[in-house]
N, C-alpha and C positions, 0 to 999 in steps of 0.2 A: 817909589821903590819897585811897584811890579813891574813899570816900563823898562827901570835901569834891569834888572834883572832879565825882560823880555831880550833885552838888547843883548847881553850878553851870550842869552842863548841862541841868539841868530848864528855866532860861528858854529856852535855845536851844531846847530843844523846841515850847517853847509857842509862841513865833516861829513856828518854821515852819510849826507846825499851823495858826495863825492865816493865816499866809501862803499856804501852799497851800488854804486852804478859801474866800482871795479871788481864787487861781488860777482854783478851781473853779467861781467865780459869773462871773467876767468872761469864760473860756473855752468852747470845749463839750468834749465827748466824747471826742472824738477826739485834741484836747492832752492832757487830764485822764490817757486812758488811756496815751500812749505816755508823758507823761513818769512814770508810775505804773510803768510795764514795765521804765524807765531805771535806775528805784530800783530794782526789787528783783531787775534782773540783777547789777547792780555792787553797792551795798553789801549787798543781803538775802544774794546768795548770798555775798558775799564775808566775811561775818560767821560762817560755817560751815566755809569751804574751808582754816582752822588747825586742825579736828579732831586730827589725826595730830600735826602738834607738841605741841602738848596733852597727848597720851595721852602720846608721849614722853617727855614731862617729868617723868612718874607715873610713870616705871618704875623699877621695881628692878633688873632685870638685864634681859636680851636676851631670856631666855625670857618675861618677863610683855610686851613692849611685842609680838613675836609674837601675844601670846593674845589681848591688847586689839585688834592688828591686825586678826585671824581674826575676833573677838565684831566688830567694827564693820562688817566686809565681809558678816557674816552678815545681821545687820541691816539693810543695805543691798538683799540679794538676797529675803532673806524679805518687804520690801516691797514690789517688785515683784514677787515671783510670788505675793502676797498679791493684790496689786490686779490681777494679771491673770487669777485665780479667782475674785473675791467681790471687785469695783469699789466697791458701797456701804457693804458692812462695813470697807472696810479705807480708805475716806472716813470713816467714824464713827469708826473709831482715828484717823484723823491730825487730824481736828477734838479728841479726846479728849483726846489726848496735847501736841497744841499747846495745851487749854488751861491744862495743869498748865505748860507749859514758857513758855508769855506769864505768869502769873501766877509762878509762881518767881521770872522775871528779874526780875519788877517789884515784886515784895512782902519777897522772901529777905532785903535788906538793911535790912529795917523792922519784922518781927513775927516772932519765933522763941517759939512756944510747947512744943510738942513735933510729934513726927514725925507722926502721923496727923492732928492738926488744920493742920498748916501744910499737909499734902499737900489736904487737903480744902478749904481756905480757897485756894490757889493755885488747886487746877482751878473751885472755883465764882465767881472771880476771872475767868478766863479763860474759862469758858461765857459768863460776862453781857457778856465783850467781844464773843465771837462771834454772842452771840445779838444785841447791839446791830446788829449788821453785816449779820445777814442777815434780822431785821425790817426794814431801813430798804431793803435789794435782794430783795428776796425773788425776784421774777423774773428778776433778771439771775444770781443765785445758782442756781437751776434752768435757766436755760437750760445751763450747765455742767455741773451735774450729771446732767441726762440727755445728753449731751455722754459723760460718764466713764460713767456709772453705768446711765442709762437707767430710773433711779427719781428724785423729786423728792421736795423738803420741802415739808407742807402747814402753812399759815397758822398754824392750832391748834399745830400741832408748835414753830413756831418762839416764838408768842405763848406758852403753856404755860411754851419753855424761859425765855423771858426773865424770867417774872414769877418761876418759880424759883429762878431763879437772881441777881437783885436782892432777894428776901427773906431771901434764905441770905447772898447778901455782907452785906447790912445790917445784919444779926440777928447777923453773927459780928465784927463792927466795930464795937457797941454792946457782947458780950460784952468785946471788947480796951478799948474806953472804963472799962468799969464794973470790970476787973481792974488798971486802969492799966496797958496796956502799951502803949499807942498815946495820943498826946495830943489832945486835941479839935480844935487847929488843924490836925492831920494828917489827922485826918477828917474834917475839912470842906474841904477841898485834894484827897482821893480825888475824894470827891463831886463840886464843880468839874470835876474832869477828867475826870466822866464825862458830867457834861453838855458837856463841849467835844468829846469823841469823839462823842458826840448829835444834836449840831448837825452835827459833819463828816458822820458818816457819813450824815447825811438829805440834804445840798447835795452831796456830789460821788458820781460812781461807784462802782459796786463795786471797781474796779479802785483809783482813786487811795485813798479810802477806805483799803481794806485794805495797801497802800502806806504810806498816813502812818502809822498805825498802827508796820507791822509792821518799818516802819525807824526812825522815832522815836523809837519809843514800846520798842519789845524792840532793833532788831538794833545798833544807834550804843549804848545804854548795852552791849548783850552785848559791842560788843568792846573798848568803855571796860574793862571787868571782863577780858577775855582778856587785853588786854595789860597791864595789872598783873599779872596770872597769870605770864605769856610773862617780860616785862622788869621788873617792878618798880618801873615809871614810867608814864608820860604826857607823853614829850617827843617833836619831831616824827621826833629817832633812832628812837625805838624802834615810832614810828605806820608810816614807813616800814620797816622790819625784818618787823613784822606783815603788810606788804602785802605783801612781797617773797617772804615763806615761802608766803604765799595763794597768789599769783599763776599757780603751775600749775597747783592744783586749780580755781581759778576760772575758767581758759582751758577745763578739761578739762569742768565742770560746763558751759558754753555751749556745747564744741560737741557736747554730750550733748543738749541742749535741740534746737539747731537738728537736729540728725540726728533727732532725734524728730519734729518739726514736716514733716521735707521728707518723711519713709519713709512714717508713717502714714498714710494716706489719709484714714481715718474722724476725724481728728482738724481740726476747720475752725476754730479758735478758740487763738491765741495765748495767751490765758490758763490755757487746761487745760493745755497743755504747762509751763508754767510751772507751774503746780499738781502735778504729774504728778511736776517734777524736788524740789521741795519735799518732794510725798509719798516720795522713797524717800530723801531727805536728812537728814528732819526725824528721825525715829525715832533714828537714830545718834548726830546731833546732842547732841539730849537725852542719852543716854547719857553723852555725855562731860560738856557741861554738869553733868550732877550729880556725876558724878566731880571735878570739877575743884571745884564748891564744896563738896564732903563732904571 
């Protein structure tokens, strides 16, 4: 049932993608970016703020849902005082780690070969999304990071990872062709859809860009998958139940954002702050994510 379901919402995806990448030509900047901001305060973050129910539901007794508590706040703290020691190293983990965690949510329900090639095929799955992303911005992607970091990505860096990392997707989705695990129509369906993230991310912002992407494309099927996890359905009972458990963590993650935004001074770009709550979210996040499909 969740896969028939997944399937279905694949048009809805392409819809929108199609649709906001004609937002992106009729509009400028300044739409593109807030309604990009709109996404990924309400559903980006709110596709994460069911952790704790989740872990819940994996528990054995009171002492394990405690310990998972503890590991998940751990995680939490260590990203932040990760990133407020070593800015660009602990940018390189969250690009790293989000690419195994964009590539699991999109690949897990399609190629299981064993643990170390699905781990490697996930994050070089997710490098060639981000390297699509930040060849096509490359200066609006540096203006931020010397923003956080006060280092930038050069040209070669980003061209190097791209070509990498579409030789390696390529090369390991001709192996699943040639072992039969994947069918030709499915890989030519990947491919399709990377030339359609192609086209987006070249026509709109960095901002909406990583937006369609990272709602469409990862956070609406992630909680397709939670709440089947959660309730065992996909009806509109149990979509609202989902939201209604979020709904403090989600108040609590904004007004963590904005307290960031008005305190720091050095900080002049609404999108690092968003970046910034993402970076100490995203690490925990995955954690359960793989919990919850292992």
């Amino acid at each position: 049932m969740n896969n028939i379901f997944l399937n279905k919402y694949q048009n809805i995806k392409i819809f929108s993608t199609v649709f906001l990448l004609w937002v992106s030509i009729q509009f400028g900047k300044t739409i593109e970016d807030s309604l990009a901001f709109v996404l990924v305060i309400s559903i980006g973050i709110m596709h994460g703020a069911n952790d704790l129910l989740i872990l819940s539901l994996k528990k054995i007794n009171n002492t394990n849902l405690k310990k998972n508590l503890f590991i998940y706040i751990s995680i939490v703290f260590s990203c932040v005082f990760l990133f407020l020691l070593y800015p660009f190293l602990s940018i390189l983990l969250f690009i790293f780690i989000s690419c195994y965690h964009f590539g699991e949510e999109h690949l897990s329900d399609k190629v299981s070969i064993n643990h170390f090639f699905d781990i490697s095929y996930f994050i070089v799955y997710g490098m060639l999304i981000f390297s699509m992303l930040f060849y096509a911005a490359l200066p609006e992607v540096n203006t931020i990071m010397k923003e956080l970091s006060a280092v930038d990505f050069s040209f070669n860096q980003i061209m190097y990872s791209l070509i990498f990392s579409f030789v390696f997707f390529l090369g390991m989705n001709l192996f699943l062709l040639w072992k039969k695990k994947i069918l030709l129509p499915d890989f030519l369906k990947e491919l399709f859809f990377l030339v359609l993230l192609t086209l987006v991310f070249n026509t709109s912002s960095l901002i909406l860009s990583f937006a369609i992407y990272f709602i469409f494309w990862h956070s609406i099927p992630s909680i397709i998958h939670q709440i089947f996890f959660i309730s065992g359905d996909f009806t509109k009972k149990t979509v609202f139940f989902y939201v209604k458990k979020a709904l403090f963590y989600w108040l609590l993650s904004i007004a963590g954002l904005l307290l960031l935004y008005f305190l720091i001074p050095q900080i002049n770009l609404f999108s690092t702050v968003i970046f910034v709550i993402l970076l100490s979210v995203t690490a925990p996040h995955i954690w359960v994510m793989y919990r919850m499909k292992n």
